[in-house]
LOSEVEX-270995 format. One record per residue (C-alpha): residue in three letters; x, y negated, z negated. Coordinates in steps of 0.001 Angstrom, whole numbers, padded with zeros to 6 digits, always signed. Each point is the difference from the previous one (the first is absolute). Layout:
BEGIN
alaXYZ;...
//
This chain:
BEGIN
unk-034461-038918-148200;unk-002453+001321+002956;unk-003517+001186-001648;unk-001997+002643+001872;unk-003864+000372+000489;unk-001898+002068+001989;unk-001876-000954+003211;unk-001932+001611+003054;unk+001748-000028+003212;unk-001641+000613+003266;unk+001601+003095+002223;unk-001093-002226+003916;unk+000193-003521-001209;unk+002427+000209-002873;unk-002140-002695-001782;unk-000106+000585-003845;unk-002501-000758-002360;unk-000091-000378-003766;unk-002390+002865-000205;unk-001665+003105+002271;unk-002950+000024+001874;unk-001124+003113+002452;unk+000772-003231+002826;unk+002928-001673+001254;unk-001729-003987-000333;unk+002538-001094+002712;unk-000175+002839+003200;unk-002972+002167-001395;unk+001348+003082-000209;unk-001269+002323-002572;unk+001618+001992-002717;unk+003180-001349+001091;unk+001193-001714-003269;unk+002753+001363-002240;unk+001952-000829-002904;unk+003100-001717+000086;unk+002161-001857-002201;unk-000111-003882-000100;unk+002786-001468-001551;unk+000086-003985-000957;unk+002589-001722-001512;unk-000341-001678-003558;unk+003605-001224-000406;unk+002927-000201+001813;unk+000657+003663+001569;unk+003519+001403-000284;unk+001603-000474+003480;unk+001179+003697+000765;unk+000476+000976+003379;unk-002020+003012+001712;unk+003333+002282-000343;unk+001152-001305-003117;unk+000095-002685-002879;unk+002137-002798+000983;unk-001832-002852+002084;unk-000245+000356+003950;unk+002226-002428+002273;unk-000092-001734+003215;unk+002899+002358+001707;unk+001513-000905+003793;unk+000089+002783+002019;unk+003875-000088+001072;unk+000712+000152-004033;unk-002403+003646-000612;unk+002258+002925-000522;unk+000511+002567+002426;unk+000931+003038-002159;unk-002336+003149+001093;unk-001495+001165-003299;unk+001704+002959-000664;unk-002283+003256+000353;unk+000156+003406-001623;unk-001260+003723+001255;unk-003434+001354-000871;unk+001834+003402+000137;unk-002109+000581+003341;unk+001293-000673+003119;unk-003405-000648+002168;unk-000867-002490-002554;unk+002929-002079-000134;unk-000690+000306+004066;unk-003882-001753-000915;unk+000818-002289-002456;unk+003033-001475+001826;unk+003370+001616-001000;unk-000830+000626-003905;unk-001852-001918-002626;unk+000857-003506-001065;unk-000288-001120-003235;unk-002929-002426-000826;unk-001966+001738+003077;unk-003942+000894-000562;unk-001082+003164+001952;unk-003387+000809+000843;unk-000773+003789+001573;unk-003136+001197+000295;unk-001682+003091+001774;unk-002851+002294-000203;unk-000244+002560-003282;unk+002190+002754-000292;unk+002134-000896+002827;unk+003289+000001-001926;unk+000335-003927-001730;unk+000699+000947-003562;unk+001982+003409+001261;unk+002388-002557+002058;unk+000560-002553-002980;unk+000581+002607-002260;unk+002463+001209+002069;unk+001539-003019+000485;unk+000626-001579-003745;unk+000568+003462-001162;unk+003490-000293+002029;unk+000665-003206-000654;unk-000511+000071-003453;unk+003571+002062-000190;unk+001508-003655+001079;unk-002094-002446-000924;unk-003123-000758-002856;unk-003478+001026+001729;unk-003502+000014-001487;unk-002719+001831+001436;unk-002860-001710-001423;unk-003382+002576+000523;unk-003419-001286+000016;unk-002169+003148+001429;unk+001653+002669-001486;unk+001616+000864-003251;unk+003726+000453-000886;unk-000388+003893+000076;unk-001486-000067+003328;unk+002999-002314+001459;unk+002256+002561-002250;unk-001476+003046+001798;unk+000342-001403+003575;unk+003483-000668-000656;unk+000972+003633-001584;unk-001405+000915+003298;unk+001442-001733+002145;unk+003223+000661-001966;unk+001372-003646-000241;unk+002626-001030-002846;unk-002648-001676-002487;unk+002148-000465-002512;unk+001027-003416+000218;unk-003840-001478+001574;unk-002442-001910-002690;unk-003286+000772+000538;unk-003044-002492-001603;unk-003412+000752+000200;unk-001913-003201-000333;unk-002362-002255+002004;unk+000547-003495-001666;unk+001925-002506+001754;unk+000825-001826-002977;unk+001379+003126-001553;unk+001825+001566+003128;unk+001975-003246+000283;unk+000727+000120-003851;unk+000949+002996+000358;unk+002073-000283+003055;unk+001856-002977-001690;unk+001209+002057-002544;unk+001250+003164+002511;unk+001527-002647+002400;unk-000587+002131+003007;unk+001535-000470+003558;unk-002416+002093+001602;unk-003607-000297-001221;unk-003401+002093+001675;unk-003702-001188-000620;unk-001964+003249+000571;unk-002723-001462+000874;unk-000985-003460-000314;unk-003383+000061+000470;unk-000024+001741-003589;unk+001569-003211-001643;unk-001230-002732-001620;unk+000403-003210-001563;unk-001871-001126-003462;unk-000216-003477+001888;unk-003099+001836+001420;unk-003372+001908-001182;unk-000322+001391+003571;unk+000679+004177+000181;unk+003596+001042+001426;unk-000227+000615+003590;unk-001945-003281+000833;unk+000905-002493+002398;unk+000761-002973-002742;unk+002196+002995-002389;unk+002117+000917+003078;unk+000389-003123+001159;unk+001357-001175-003494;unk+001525+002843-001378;unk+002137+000591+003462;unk+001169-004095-000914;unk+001426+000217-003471;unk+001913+003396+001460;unk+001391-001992+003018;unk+000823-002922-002447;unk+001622+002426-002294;unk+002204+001464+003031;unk+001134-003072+001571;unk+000954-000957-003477;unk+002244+002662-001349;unk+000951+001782+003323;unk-001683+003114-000085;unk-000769+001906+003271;unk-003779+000642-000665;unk-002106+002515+001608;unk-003853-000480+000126;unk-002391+003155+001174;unk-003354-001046+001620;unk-002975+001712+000648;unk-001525-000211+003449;unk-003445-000088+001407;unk-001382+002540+002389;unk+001055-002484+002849;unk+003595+001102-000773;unk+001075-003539-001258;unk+001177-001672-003272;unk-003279-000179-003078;unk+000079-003203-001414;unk-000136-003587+000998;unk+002342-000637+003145;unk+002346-002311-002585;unk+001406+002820-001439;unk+002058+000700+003678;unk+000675-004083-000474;unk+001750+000632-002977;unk+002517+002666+000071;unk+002893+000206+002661;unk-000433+003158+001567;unk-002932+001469+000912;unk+000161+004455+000362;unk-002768+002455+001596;unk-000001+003637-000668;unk-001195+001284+003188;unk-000572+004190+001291;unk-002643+002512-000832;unk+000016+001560-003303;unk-000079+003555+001348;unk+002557-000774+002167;unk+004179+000425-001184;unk+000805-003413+001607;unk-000499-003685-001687;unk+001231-003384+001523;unk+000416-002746-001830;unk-000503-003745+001883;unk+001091-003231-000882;unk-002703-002594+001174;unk+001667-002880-001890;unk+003362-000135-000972;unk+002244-003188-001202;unk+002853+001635-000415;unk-000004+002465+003226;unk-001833+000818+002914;unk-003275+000112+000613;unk-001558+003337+001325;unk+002356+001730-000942;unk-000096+003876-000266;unk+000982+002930-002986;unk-000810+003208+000734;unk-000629+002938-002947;unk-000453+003458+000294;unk-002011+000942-003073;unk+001125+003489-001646;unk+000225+001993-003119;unk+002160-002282-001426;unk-001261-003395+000701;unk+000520-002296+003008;unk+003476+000108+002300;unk+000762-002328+002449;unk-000171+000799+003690;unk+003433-000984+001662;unk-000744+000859+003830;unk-004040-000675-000041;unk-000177+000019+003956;unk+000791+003740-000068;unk-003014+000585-002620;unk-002919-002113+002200;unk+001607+002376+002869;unk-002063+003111-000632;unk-000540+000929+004042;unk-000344+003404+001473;unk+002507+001592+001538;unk-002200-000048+003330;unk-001289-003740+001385;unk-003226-000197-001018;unk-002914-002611+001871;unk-000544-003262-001565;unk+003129-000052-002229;unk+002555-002933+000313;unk+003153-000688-001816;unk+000255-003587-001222;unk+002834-002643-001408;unk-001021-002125-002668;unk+001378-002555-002216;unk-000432-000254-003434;unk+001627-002301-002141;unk+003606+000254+001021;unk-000063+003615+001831;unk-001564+001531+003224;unk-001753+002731-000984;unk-001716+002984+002172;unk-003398+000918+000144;unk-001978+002694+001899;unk-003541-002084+001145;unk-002634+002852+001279;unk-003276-000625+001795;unk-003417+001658+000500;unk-002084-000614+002959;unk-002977+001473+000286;unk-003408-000101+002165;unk-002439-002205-001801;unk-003710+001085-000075;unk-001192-003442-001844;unk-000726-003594+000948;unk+002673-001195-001616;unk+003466+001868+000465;unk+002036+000151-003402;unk+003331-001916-000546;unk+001761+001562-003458;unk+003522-000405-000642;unk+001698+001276-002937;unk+003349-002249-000860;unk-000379-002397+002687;unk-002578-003408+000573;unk-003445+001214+001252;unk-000440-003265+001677;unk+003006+000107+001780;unk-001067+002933+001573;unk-003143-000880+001426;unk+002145-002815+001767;unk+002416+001792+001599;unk-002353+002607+001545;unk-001769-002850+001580;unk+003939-000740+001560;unk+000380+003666+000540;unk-003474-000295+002150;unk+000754-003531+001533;unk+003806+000064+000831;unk+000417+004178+000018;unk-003142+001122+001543;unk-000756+002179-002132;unk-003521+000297-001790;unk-000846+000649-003222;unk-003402-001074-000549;unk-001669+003255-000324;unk+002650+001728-002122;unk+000616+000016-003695;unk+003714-000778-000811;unk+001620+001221-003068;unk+003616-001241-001475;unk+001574+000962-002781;unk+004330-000564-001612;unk+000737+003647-001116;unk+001458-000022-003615;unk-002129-002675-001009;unk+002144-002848+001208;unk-001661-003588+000699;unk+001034-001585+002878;unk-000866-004014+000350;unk+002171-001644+002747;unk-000743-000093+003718;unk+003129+001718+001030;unk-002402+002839-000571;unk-002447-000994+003026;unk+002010+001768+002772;unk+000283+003070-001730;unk-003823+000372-000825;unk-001311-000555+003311;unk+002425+002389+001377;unk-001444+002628-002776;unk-003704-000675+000924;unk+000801+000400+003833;unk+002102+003468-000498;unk-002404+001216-001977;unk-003144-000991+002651;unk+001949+001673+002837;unk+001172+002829-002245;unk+003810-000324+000955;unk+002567-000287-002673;unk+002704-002463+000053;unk+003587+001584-000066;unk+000861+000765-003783;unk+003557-002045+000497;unk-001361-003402+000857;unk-000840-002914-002081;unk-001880-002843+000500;unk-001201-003611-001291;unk-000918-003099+001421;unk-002896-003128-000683;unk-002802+000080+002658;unk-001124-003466+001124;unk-003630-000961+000930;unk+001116-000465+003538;unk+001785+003636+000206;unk+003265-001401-001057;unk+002627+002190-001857;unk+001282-002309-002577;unk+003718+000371-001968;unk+000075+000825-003409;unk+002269-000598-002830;unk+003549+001955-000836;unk-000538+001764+003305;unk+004025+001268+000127;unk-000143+001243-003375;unk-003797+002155+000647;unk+001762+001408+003031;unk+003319+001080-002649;unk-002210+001481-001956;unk-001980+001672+002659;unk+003638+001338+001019;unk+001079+001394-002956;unk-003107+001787-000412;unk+000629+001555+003430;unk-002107-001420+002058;unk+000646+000084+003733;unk-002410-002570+001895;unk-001494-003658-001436;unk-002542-001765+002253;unk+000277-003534-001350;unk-000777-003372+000765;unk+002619-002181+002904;unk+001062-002093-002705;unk+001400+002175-002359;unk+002247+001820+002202;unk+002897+000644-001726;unk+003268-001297+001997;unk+001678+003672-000700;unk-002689+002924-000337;unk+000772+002456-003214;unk+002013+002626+001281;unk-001747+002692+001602;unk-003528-001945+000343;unk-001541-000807+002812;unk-002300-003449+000429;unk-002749-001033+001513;unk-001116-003146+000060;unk-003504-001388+000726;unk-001687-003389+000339;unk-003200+000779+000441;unk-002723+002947-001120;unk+000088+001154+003478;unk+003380+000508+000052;unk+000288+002099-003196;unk-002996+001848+001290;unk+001757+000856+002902;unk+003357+001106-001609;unk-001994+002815-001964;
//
């Protein structure tokens, strides 16, 4: 049988020691030692595989069976959309997002429903059982049929979750568990790290679909040490502004789907409902064209979606003009106003540019470069671009309007939206134009310049 003792791990060298010091004796860094467990074998360990307790086998890869793991609902549509199609069995979810932004409302939600088919346990770390009772009168979900347990010990919730035999399982949250392996306080680095183990082990073993909440930091991304995202098999982020009615949902890691992939919510009165047409929501224009405002194609995940991109530009009166974008890459910007100047002669050295996504969308691919600059330089001249066009494209160093992915199926979507005009990039010229659009295609900035 494996015996455990403690030890001291470094968090930059991963070096471990028998016992702490304020510094790492192998890279020097201070305060950077935490507690793990070190486990050494006494006699001979019981060969159990990762996902189970028979022994692991050298497998060929022509004899590994084929059969797609069955799924089932989460009783919301957008989330099935995220996590790939439904949840599989076995599968470890992590979501995460800032406080109050909906996490708990949408799980809730979710095992409340499919409790009615299947056993669920909402396990609730942060709050007591009447709280999670109260926010599901008002909601008005079918409770009857969820088990709730309030408790923070590992050890116990798996007990306890052996005996219920769930199918669906949510950790809310797991920086509030911990192990008795460890004296260090719930929340730390070595109790996460741990505690988020035993409940993977525990999933992989008897099939559950497991959901873990995490907190984040004020950078916006997962607390904890970066394992944790190593562990599970889909990674979730709660994304929108808690005063706004809209939420997103993105997958940045996802074994079992694909990655970047986009749910949209509309929060209300009674909890969280998926968006099904999201381009018409991020579509919020004025009825009159309006300076600086551009219409852009996207792609997230497995969909186009559209999004209105507005800019600002404005004299500067210091040394230093100001570069803020809000939903797109700073540093991208600065770069393609120096192509804007270079290839587009056009100047913006001496004026403060301002982007922003309206409805708190985040953009992060460069088919979003074409549409920005043409933003910034209808804004600086004042002229609007015609309401009915659409636009997207990479910009190139050299001036170059580069293709993009799923161009055919941006321009569908464009259509169906009823868009009129698309300046896009040579390349993805579709072979047959949507009906009723007219395209433009461009190869360089000068030429998209020119057909504005």
């Amino acid at each position: 049988m494996a015996k455990t003792k403690l030890a001291y791990s470094c968090g930059q060298c991963a070096a471990q020691f028998p016992k702490w010091s304020g510094q790492c004796g192998e890279c020097g860094a201070w305060n950077s030692l935490s507690e793990i467990i070190s486990r050494t074998t006494t006699r001979k360990a019981n060969p159990g595989g990762y996902a189970g307790t028979k022994a692991a086998g050298v497998t060929s890869l022509s004899a590994v069976s084929l059969e797609e793991t069955p799924r089932f609902a989460s009783s919301l549509t957008e989330l099935d959309r995220v996590l790939g199609g439904g949840l599989v069995p076995g599968s470890v979810v992590l979501i995460g997002g800032d406080p109050g932004i909906g996490k708990s409302t949408l799980l809730l939600q979710s095992l409340c429903h499919i409790s009615q088919v299947k056993n669920a346990l909402y396990v609730t770390g942060e709050e007591s059982l009447q709280q999670v009772s109260l926010r599901a009168q008002r909601l008005g979900l079918p409770g009857d049929k969820l088990r709730l347990l309030a408790e923070t010990n590992v050890e116990q919730i798996i007990l306890q979750a052996g005996k219920e035999k769930p199918q669906v399982m949510v950790i809310d949250s797991v920086q509030t568990i911990f192990t008795d392996l460890l004296q260090s306080a719930p929340g730390s680095v070595s109790q996460v790290r741990e505690s988020a183990a035993q409940l993977v082990r525990f999933a992989k073993q008897s099939g559950t679909a497991l959901f873990l909440v995490g907190h984040v930091t004020k950078e916006g991304t997962l607390a904890g040490p970066r394992v944790l995202e190593h562990m599970v098999d889909t990674v979730l982020y709660f994304e929108g502004d808690r005063g706004g009615r809209f939420r997103v949902i993105r997958a940045v890691k996802n074994r079992f789907g694909a990655v970047n992939e986009l749910g949209v919510f509309a929060m209300g009165d009674k909890g969280l409902k998926g968006v099904s047409n999201p381009s018409a929501i991020f579509l919020s224009r004025y009825q009159d064209d309006v300076a600086g405002s551009v219409v852009l194609v996207t792609w997230e995940g497995s969909r186009p979606l559209l999004v209105e991109v507005q800019a600002l530009v404005d004299t500067s009166h210091l040394g230093n003009p100001r570069r803020v974008t809000v939903g797109l890459e700073q540093n991208r910007l600065a770069m393609l106003l120096a192509v804007l100047h270079r290839h587009g002669g056009v100047a913006t050295y001496d004026q403060d540019v301002f982007l922003n996504v309206v409805g708190g969308m985040r953009v992060t691919e460069t088919a979003s470069d074409l549409a920005l600059l043409i933003a910034v330089l209808s804004s600086l001249r004042n002229r609007p671009l015609a309401s009915n066009t659409i636009v997207f494209g990479e910009v190139g160093l050299a001036g170059e309007i580069r293709p993009v992915q799923s161009g055919q199926e941006r321009l569908k979507e464009a259509a169906k939206q009823g868009f009129k005009r698309a300046i896009i990039p040579r390349t993805n010229a579709p072979k047959v134009a949507p009906s009723g659009m007219e395209i433009t295609v461009v190869n360089y900035l000068s030429e998209a310049l020119a057909a504005i």
